[in-house]
N, C-alpha and C positions, 0 to 999 in steps of 0.2 A: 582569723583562726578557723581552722577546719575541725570535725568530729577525731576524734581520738578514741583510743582504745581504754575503758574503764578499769580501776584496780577493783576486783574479786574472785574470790576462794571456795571451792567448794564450802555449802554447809552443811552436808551430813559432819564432814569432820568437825569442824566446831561448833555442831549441836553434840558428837558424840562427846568433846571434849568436856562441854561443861555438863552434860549430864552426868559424865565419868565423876567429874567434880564435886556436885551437888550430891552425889549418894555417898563419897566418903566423907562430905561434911555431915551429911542427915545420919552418918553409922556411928561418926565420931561423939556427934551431940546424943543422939539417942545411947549409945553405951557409956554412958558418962563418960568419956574421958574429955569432954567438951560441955559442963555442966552450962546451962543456961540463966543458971542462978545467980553467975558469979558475973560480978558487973564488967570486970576487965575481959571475960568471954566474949559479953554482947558485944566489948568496941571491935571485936575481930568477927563479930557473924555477920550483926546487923551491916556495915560493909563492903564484907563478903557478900551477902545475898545482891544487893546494889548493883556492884562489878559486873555479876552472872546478868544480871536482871539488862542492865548498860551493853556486854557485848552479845546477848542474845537481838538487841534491838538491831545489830547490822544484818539479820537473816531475812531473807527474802525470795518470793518463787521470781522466774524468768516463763514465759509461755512461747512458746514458737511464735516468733515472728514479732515477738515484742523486745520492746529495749529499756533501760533504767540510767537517765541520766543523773550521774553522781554532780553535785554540788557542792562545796567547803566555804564555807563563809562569803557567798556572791561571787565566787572564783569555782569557772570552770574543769574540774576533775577529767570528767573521761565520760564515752558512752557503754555499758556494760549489755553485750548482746550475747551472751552465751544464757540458755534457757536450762533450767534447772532450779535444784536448790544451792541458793548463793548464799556470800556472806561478803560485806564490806565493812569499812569503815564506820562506825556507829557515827562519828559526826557530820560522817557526809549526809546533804540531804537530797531526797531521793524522789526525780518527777517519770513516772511510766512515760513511754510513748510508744504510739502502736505503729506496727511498720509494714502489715497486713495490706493486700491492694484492695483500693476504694474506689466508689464510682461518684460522683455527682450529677444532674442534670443542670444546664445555665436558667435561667430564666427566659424568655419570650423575649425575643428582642425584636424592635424593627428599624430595616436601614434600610436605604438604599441600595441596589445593585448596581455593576458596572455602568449599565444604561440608563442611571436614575430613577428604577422602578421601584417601590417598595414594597420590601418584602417582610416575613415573619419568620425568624429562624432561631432555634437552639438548636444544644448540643451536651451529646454525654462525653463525660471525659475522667477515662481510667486513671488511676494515681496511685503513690504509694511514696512516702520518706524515706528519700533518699540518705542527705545529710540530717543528722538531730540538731548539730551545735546550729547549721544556717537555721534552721525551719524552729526552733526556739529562741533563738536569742539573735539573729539578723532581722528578723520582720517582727511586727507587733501580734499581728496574729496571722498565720499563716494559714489557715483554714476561711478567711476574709480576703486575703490575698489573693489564693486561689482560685475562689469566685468572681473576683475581680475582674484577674488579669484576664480569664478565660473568657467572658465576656468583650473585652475588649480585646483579644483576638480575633475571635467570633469575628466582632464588628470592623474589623480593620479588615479579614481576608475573604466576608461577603462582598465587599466596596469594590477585590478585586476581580470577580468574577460576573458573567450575568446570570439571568433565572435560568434563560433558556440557548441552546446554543443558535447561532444563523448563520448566513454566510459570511459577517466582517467574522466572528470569531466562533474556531469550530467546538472551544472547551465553556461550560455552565457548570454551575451548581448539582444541577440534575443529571446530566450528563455523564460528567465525571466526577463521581462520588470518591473514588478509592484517590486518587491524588489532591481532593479538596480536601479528605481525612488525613492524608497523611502530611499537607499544606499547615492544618489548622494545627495537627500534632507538633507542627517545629515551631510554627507563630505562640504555641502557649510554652514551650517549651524553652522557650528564648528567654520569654517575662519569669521563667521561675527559676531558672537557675540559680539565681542569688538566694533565694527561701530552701537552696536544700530538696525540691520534691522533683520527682523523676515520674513523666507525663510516661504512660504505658500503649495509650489506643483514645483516639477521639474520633468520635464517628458527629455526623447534622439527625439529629436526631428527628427534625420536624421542620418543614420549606414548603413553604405555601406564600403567595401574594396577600399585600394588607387588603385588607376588608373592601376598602376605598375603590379599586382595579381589579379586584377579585372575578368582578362578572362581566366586565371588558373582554379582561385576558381569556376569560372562560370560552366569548363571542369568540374572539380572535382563535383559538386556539382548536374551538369547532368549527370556522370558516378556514382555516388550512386545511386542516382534517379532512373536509367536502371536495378543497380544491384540486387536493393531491389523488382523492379517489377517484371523480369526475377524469380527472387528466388521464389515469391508468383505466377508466374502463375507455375512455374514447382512442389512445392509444391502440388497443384491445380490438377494439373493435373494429377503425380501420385497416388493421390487418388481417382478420377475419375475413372483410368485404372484398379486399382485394385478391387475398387469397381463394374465394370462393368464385368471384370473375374471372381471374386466370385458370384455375383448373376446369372451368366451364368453357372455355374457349380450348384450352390445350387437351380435349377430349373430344371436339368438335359437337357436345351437346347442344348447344344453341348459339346462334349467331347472335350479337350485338350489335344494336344503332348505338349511335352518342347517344340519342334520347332514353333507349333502353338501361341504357348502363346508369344514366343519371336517376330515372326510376328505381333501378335497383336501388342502388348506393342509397338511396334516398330511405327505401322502405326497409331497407338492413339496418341502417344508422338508429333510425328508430326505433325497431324490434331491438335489437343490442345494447342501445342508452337506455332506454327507457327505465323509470322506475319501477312501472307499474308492466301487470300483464297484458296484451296487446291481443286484439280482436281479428284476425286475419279477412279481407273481403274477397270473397270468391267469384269470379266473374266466369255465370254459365251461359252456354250458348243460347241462341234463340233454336224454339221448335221448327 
């Protein structure tokens, strides 16, 4: 069974109605012509007042974006989503549900990554009820569910990705955020369907390496760092040298030996790698 449409009525009209009512019993009692003395009176007030008292009980407010599932004796009615002042059935009985969109955070989890690495990852995850009848009466608690399943999404669609991206594979975690969000958005949205709730936006909310690898990874991750800069300044630099060879030759400023050029190159590479600032030596002639 799916959610359905609840029976209810405006209640200003049947609050006006039985106010209407109530004050020409209260004219009729108070102008005698409804003595209260007279005991066959009371078996028609006492009643009366009852009755009023019974179908004022089906009024109720509706708040934007809230709903009021009707109920008749353990038998499903209807879901009543019009926000106002209502009126139903006095027998039905009557549970709020909020239909507002909500967020949760998962818990800390940790799993492996594609590569076997373990890692520490949640995740926030937008919601809001969709279906009332699945998300009340399909699942036990849907609000436990939803913790649940999201969780083990999580964990199923970190397994499929790695931390970091390399050359076997050019997508990660890190990497590609917005298709691992929208990855995780279909994996929880798969597990809730049957509860009724409609996934809005799940983003990794926090992705960092276990404790364990932590300062490995950290080494690893500052010896690329080093290797790939070292590669671009020496890169860098021998075209600099060579550049600065050739336009010395193609200006006819100074002649080059092989020995000379190896000199150069030698004392350029240096000057241009180096980390530190470099001491020039000056070689003056003799008096």
């Amino acid at each position: 069974m799916k959610e359905k449409k609840g029976f209810s009525i405006s209640g200003w009209i049947v609050a006006l109605i039985l106010l209407i009512f109530a004050l020409f019993m209260a004219n009729k009692i108070f102008n005698g012509r409804l003595p209260v003395d007279r005991p066959e009176n009371m078996l028609l007030i006492i009643p009366t007042i009852f009755v009023l008292l019974f179908i004022s009980r089906g009024l109720y407010v509706i708040e934007p974006n809230e709903a009021i599932i009707q109920m008749f004796f353990g038998s499903y009615v209807g879901t009543d989503k019009q926000d106002g002042y209502r009126w139903t059935v006095p027998f039905f009985k009557r549970t709020r549900a909020s239909l507002r969109v909500q967020d949760f955070e998962t818990e800390m989890i940790k799993v492996n990554d594609l590569k076997g690495n373990p890692i520490q990852i949640s995740a926030i995850v937008i919601w809001r009820i969709k279906d009332t009848y699945a998300a009340y009466f399909d699942v036990e608690d849907f609000g436990n569910f939803l913790t649940r399943q999201s969780v083990a999404a999580l964990r199923g669609l970190a397994m499929k990705y790695p931390y970091e991206a390399n050359e076997e594979s050019s997508h990660s975690l890190i990497t590609h955020t917005e298709e691992v969000a929208e990855n995780l958005k279909i994996e929880i949205q798969n597990k809730l369907d049957q509860a009724g709730i409609e996934i809005m936006e799940s983003r990794i909310n926090h992705l960092s390496y276990a404790r364990e690898i932590a300062a490995a990874m950290l080494q690893r991750q500052q010896a690329s760092a080093i290797i790939s800069a070292r590669t671009e300044i020496v890169e860098g630099a021998v075209g600099m040298v060579e550049m600065a060879i050739n336009q010395l030759e193609d200006k006819e400023i100074v002649s080059f030996t092989p020995e000379d050029k190896r000199k150069l190159v030698t004392n350029l590479l240096v000057v241009l790698c180096s980390e530190q600032g470099t001491q020039p030596i000056i070689e003056a002639g003799g008096a």
